[in-house]
TORVOPA-689969 format. One record per residue (C-alpha): residue in one letter; x, y, z. Coordinates in steps of 0.02 Angstrom, whole numbers, plus 50000, padded with zeros to 5 digits. Layout:
# residues N
aXYZ ...
This chain:
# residues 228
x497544691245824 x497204697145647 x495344700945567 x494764706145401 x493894721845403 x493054725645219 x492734743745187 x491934744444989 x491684730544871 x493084730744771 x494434717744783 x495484728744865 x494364738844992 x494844732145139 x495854729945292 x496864717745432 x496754723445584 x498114717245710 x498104719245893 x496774714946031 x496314726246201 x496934735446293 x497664744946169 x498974762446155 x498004767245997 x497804765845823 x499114764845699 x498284767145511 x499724758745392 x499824761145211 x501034751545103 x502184757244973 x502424750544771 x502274770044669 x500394767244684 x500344750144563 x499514734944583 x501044723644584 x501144727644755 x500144726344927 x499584726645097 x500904712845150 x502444723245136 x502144731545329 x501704713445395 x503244715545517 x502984732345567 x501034726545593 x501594714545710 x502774725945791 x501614736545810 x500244728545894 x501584717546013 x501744735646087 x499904736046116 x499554747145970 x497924741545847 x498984739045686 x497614744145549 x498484737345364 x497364746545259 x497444740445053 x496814750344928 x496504751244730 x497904754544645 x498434759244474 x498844746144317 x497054739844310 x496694739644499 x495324753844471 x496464766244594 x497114783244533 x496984801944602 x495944804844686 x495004788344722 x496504779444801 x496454793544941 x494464791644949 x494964771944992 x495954777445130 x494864788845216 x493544776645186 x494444763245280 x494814775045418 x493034778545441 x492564761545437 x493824754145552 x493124772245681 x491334764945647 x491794745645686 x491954750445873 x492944740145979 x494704749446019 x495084760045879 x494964776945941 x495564774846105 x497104784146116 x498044792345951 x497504789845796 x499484789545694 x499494786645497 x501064778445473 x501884774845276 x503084771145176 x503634781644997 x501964783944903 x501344774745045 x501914788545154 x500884800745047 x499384793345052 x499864795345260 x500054813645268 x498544817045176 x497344806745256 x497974810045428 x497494829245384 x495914823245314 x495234810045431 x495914822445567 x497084809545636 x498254812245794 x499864812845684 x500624804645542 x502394796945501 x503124798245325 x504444783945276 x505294788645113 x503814798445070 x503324805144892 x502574822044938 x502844833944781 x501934823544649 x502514838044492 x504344834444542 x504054815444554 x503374817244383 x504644828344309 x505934818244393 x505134801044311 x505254790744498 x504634773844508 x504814771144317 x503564786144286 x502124778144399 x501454796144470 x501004799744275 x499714784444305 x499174787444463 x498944808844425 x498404807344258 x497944828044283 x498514842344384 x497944842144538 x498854854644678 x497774844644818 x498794829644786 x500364832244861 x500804836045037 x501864848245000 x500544857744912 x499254857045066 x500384864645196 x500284866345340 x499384849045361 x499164854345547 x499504838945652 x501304832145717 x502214823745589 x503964813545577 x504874810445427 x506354797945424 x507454795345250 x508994787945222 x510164798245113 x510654782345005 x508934782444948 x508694780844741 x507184778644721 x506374793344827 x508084803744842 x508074814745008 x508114830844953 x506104826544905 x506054826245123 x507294840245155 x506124852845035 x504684847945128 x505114845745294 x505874866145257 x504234871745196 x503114861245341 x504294872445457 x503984888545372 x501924884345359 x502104881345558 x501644862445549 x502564852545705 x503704842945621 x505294832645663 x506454826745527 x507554808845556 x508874809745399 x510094791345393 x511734789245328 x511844774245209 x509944768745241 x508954765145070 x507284764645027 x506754749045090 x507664743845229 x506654759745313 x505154748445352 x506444735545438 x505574731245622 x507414725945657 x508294739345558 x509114758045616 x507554766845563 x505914760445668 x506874763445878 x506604781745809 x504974778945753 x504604769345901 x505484783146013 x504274796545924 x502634788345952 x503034784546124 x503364802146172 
């Protein structure tokens, strides 16, 4: 069972919310794309449905984004937090059990700071961008943070907000170009050193997209991890 859920009145405030009662929890999912319009919600339809066949409430939460979309730092965060709140307020089973942001490269950032934010159970970072300053410097995703953090701004990255203060995973695949690993080795070293909880899944040969693969080497991890 799917439902729209509309959280602002923008084209692209709102969410699908997969899954029916009982339910384990909630599983908040944010796609990735660098932040751009081009891409959306529909990315993490199969880990959705995965999801909420193992009686989580899948929550596929879209958001404005940049190249005309109206998102940017720091409203595209304010989307997701609004979302969260407004799936919380909707009743019915979300909040029963954890509350998990799960997603995927800038996806995964807009994860870890929300779940710190919304004051989430724990969050799980797939590929994710969490030094913004590098990703700049570094020009990833054809120089996309440069329109989505159009000024400095140290409460934008993860790495940058440490210790987040919830359990986190992070899973990469070291044949990843287009968010290399060492981004996730740096922070998953300084999460340690701040004294977050955090567990670190690194994958020979896996790149950046096959990470979000229901059927792939990545997600019996993930699966393993929110289980536990």
């Amino acid at each position: 069972m799917t439902r729209t859920l509309r959280y602002g009145d923008e084209p692209s405030q709102f969410v699908e919310v997969h899954g029916a009662a009982p339910v384990r929890g909630t599983a908040f999912l944010l796609h990735g794309g660098f932040w751009r319009a081009r891409h959306g919600l529909h990315q993490l339809d199969p880990l959705c449905a995965e999801l909420a066949a193992a009686g989580w409430l899948a929550v596929n939460i879209e958001y404005r984004r940049t190249e005309g979309d109206g998102g940017g730092w720091p409203r595209t965060l304010d989307d997701v937090l609004a979302a969260i709140a407004t799936v919380r307020a909707d009743g019915g089973d979300a909040g029963a059990g954890p509350e998990v942001a799960i997603g995927h490269s800038a996806g995964g950032h807009l994860a870890l700071l929300s779940a710190a934010r919304a004051g989430l159970s724990a969050a799980v970072g797939l590929a994710p961008l969490t030094d913004l300053p590098r990703s700049s410097a570094e020009g990833l995703g054809e120089k996309a943070t440069d329109l989505f953090l159009t000024a400095p701004d140290p409460a934008a990255s993860p790495l940058t907000g440490l210790p987040l203060g919830l359990p986190q995973l992070i899973v990469h695949g070291d044949a990843d170009v287009r968010v290399p690993v060492s981004h996730s080795r740096a922070y998953v070293a300084a999460a340690r050193s701040a004294g977050d909880p955090i567990d670190y899944l690194e994958l020979p040969g896996l790149d950046h997209f096959r990470i979000t693969d229901p059927e792939g080497v990545a997600w019996p991890h993930v699966r393993t991890w929110l289980a536990g």
